[in-house]
Z-matrix of the N, CA and C atoms (Angstrom, degrees):
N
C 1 1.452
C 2 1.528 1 108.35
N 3 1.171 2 105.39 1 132.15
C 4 1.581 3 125.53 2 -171.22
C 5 1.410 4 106.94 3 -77.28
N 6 1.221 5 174.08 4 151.43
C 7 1.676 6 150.63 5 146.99
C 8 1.675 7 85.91 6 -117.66
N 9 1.745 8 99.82 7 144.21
C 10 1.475 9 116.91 8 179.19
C 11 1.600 10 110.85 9 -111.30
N 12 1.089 11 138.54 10 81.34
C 13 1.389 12 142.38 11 175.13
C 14 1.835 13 101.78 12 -44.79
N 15 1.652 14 91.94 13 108.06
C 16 1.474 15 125.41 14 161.25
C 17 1.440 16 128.38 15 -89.73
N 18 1.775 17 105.79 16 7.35
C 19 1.509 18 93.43 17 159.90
C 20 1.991 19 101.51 18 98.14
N 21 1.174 20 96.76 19 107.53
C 22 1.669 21 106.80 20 171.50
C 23 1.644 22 96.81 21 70.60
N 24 1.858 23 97.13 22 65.00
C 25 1.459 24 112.47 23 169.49
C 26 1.665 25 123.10 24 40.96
N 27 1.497 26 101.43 25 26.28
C 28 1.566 27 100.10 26 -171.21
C 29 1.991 28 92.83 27 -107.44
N 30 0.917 29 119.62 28 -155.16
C 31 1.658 30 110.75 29 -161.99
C 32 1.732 31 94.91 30 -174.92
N 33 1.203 32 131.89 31 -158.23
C 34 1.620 33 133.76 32 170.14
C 35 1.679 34 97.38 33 170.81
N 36 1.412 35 134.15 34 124.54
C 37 1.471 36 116.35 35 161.50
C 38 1.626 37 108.87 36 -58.05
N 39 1.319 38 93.99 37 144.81
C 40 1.615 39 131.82 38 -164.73
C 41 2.066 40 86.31 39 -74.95
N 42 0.840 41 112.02 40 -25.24
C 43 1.505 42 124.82 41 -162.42
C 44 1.265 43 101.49 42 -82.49
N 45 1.260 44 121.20 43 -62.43
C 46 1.614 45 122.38 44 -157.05
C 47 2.059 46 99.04 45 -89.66
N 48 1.142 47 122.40 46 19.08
C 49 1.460 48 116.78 47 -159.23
C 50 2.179 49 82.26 48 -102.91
N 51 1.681 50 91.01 49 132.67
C 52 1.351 51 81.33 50 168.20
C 53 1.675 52 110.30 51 -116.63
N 54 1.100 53 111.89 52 2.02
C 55 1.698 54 107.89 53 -169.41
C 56 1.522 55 109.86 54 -162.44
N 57 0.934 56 157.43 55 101.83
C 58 1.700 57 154.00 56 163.93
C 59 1.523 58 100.72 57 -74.72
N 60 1.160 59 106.36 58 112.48
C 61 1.579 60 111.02 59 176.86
C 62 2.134 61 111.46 60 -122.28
N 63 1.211 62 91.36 61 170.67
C 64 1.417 63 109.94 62 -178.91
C 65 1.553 64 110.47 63 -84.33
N 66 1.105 65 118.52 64 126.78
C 67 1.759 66 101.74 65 171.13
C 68 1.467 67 119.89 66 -99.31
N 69 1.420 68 113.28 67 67.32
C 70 1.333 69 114.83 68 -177.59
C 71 1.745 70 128.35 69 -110.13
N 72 1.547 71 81.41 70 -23.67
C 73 1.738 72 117.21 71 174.45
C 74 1.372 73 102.16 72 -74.66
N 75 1.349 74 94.77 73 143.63
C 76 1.388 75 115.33 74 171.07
C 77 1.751 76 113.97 75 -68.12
N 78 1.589 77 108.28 76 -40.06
C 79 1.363 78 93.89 77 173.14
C 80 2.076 79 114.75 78 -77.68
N 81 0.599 80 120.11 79 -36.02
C 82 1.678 81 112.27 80 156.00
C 83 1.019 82 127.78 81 -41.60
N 84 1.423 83 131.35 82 -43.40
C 85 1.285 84 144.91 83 148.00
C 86 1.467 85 118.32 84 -36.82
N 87 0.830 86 118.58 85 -67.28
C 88 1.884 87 125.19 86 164.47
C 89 1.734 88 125.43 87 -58.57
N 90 1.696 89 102.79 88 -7.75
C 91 1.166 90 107.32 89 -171.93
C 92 1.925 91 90.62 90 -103.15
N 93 0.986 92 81.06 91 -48.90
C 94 1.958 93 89.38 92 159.34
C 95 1.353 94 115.77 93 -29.03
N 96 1.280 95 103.43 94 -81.04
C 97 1.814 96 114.52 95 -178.33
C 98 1.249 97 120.74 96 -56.52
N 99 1.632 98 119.18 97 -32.59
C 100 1.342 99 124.15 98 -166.74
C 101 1.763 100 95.71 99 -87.20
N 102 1.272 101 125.93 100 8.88
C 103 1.684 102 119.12 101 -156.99
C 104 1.676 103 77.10 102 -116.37
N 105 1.726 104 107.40 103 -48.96
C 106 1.638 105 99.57 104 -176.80
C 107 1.799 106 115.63 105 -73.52
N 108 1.001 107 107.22 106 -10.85
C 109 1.493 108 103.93 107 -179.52
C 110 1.777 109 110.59 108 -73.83
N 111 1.309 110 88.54 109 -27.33
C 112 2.037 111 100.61 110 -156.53
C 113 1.933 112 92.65 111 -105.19
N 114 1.032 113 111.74 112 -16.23
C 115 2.103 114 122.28 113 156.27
C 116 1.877 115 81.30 114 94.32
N 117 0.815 116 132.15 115 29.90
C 118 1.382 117 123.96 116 147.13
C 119 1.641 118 148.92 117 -103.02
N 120 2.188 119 83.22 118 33.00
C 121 1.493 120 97.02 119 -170.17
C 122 1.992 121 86.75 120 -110.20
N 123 1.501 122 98.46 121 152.53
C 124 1.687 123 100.32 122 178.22
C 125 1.481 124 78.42 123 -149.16
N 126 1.626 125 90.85 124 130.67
C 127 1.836 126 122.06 125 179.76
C 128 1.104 127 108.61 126 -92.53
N 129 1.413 128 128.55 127 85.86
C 130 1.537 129 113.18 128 172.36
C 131 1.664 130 105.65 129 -95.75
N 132 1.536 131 104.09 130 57.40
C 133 1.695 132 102.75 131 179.41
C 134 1.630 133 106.54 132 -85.32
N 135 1.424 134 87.51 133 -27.83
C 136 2.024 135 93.25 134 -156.45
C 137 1.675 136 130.50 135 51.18
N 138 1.620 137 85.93 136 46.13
C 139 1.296 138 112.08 137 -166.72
C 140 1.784 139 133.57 138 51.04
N 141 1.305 140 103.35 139 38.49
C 142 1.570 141 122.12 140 -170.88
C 143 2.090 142 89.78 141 -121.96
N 144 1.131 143 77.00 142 137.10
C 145 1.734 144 92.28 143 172.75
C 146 0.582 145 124.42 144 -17.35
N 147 1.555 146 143.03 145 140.62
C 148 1.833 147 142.70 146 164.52
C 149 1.629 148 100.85 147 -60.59
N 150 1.466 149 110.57 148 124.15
C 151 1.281 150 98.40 149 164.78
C 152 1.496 151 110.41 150 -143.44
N 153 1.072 152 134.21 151 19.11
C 154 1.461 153 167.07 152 149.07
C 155 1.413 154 124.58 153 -147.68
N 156 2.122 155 90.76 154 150.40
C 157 1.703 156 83.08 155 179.12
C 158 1.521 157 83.28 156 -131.33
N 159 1.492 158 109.75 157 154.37
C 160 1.629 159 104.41 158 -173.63
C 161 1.488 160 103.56 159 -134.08
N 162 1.482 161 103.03 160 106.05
C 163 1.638 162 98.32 161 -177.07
C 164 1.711 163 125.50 162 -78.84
N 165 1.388 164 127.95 163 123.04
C 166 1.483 165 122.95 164 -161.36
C 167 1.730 166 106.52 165 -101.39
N 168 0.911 167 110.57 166 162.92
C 169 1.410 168 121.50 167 -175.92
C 170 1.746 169 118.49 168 -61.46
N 171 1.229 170 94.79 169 -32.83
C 172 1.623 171 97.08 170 169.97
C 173 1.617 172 107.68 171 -73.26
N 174 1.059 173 127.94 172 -16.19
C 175 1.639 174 102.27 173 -174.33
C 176 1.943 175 99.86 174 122.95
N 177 1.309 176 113.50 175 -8.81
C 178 1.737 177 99.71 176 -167.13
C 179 1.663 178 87.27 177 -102.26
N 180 1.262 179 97.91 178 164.05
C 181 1.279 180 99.33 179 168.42
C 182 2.161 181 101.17 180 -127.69
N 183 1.157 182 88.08 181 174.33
C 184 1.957 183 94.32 182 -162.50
C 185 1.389 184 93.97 183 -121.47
N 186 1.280 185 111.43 184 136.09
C 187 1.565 186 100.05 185 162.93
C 188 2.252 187 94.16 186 -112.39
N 189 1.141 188 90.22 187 160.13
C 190 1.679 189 98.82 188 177.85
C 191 1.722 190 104.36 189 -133.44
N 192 1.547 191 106.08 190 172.97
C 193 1.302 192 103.75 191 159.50
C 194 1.302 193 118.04 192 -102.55
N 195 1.240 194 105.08 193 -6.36
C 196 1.918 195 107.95 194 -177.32
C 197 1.131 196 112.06 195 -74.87
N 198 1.233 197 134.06 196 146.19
C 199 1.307 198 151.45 197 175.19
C 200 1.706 199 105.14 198 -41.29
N 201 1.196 200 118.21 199 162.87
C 202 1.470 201 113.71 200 179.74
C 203 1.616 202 94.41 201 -93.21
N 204 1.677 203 114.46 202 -43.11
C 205 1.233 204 111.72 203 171.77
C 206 1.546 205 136.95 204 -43.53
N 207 1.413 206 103.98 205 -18.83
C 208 1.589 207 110.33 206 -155.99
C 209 2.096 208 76.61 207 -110.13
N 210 1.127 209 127.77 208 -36.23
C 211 1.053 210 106.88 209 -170.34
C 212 1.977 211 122.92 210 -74.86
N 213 1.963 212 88.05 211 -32.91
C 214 1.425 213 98.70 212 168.61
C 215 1.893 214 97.69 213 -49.01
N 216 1.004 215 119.65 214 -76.21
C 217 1.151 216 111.83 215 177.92
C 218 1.716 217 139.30 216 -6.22
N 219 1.373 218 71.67 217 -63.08
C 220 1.642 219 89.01 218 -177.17
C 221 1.951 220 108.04 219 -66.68
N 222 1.260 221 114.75 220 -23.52
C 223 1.170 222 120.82 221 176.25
C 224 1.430 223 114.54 222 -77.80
N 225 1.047 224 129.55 223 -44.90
C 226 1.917 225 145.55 224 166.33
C 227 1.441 226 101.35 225 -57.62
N 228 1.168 227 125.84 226 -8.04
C 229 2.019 228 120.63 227 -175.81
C 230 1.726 229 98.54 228 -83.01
Protein backbone atom coordinates (compact mmCIF):
# COMPACT_ATOMS: atom_id res chain seq x y z
CA UNK A 1 0.00 0.00 0.00
CA UNK A 2 1.14 3.26 -1.37
CA UNK A 3 -0.13 6.26 1.26
CA UNK A 4 -0.38 9.84 -0.52
CA UNK A 5 0.32 12.70 2.03
CA UNK A 6 -2.61 15.32 1.72
CA UNK A 7 -1.13 17.85 3.88
CA UNK A 8 -1.48 18.39 7.86
CA UNK A 9 -0.12 14.75 8.61
CA UNK A 10 -3.15 13.18 6.96
CA UNK A 11 -2.07 10.49 4.08
CA UNK A 12 -4.92 8.50 1.62
CA UNK A 13 -3.83 5.02 -0.21
CA UNK A 14 -2.47 5.97 -3.59
CA UNK A 15 -4.60 2.77 -4.59
CA UNK A 16 -8.11 3.33 -3.66
CA UNK A 17 -8.06 7.27 -5.04
CA UNK A 18 -10.23 7.47 -8.17
CA UNK A 19 -10.20 11.21 -9.19
CA UNK A 20 -8.44 14.47 -7.47
CA UNK A 21 -10.62 17.20 -8.48
CA UNK A 22 -10.90 21.05 -8.14
CA UNK A 23 -13.75 22.40 -6.04
CA UNK A 24 -14.74 25.21 -8.08
CA UNK A 25 -17.62 23.63 -10.14
CA UNK A 26 -20.82 23.65 -9.26
CA UNK A 27 -21.13 19.96 -9.87
CA UNK A 28 -18.29 19.20 -7.18
CA UNK A 29 -19.88 21.38 -5.02
CA UNK A 30 -23.07 19.26 -4.82
CA UNK A 31 -21.00 16.20 -4.76
CA UNK A 32 -19.46 17.85 -1.64
CA UNK A 33 -22.74 18.42 0.16
CA UNK A 34 -24.43 15.31 -0.95
CA UNK A 35 -21.13 13.17 0.58
CA UNK A 36 -21.65 15.50 3.87
CA UNK A 37 -25.30 15.03 4.07
CA UNK A 38 -25.10 11.01 3.64
CA UNK A 39 -21.60 11.23 6.50
CA UNK A 40 -19.27 10.20 3.76
CA UNK A 41 -17.44 13.51 3.60
CA UNK A 42 -13.84 13.53 5.76
CA UNK A 43 -12.22 17.19 6.04
CA UNK A 44 -8.70 16.87 6.03
CA UNK A 45 -8.61 20.85 5.62
CA UNK A 46 -7.78 21.62 9.31
CA UNK A 47 -9.71 24.44 8.69
CA UNK A 48 -7.55 25.99 5.73
CA UNK A 49 -9.39 26.40 2.39
CA UNK A 50 -10.85 23.75 0.14
CA UNK A 51 -8.39 23.32 -2.39
CA UNK A 52 -8.92 19.73 -3.50
CA UNK A 53 -11.54 17.17 -3.40
CA UNK A 54 -10.35 13.53 -3.76
CA UNK A 55 -12.90 11.00 -4.61
CA UNK A 56 -12.00 7.25 -3.10
CA UNK A 57 -13.24 4.05 -4.19
CA UNK A 58 -15.36 3.30 -1.26
CA UNK A 59 -17.86 6.04 -1.81
CA UNK A 60 -16.22 9.01 0.68
CA UNK A 61 -15.03 11.79 -0.77
CA UNK A 62 -11.85 13.97 1.00
CA UNK A 63 -11.62 17.45 0.90
CA UNK A 64 -7.69 18.71 1.38
CA UNK A 65 -5.97 21.99 1.39
CA UNK A 66 -3.35 21.03 -1.14
CA UNK A 67 -3.71 21.93 -4.48
CA UNK A 68 -5.05 19.13 -6.76
CA UNK A 69 -2.08 20.19 -8.93
CA UNK A 70 0.65 19.69 -6.41
CA UNK A 71 -0.95 16.40 -5.40
CA UNK A 72 -1.40 15.09 -9.13
CA UNK A 73 2.14 15.67 -8.94
CA UNK A 74 3.09 14.07 -6.13
CA UNK A 75 1.39 10.93 -7.59
CA UNK A 76 3.43 10.98 -11.20
CA UNK A 77 6.96 11.12 -8.92
Amino acid sequence: MTLLSIGFGNALSQERIISILTPDSAPVKRLVHIAKESGNLIDATCGRKTQSVIIMDSDHVVTSAMSAEALAGKINK
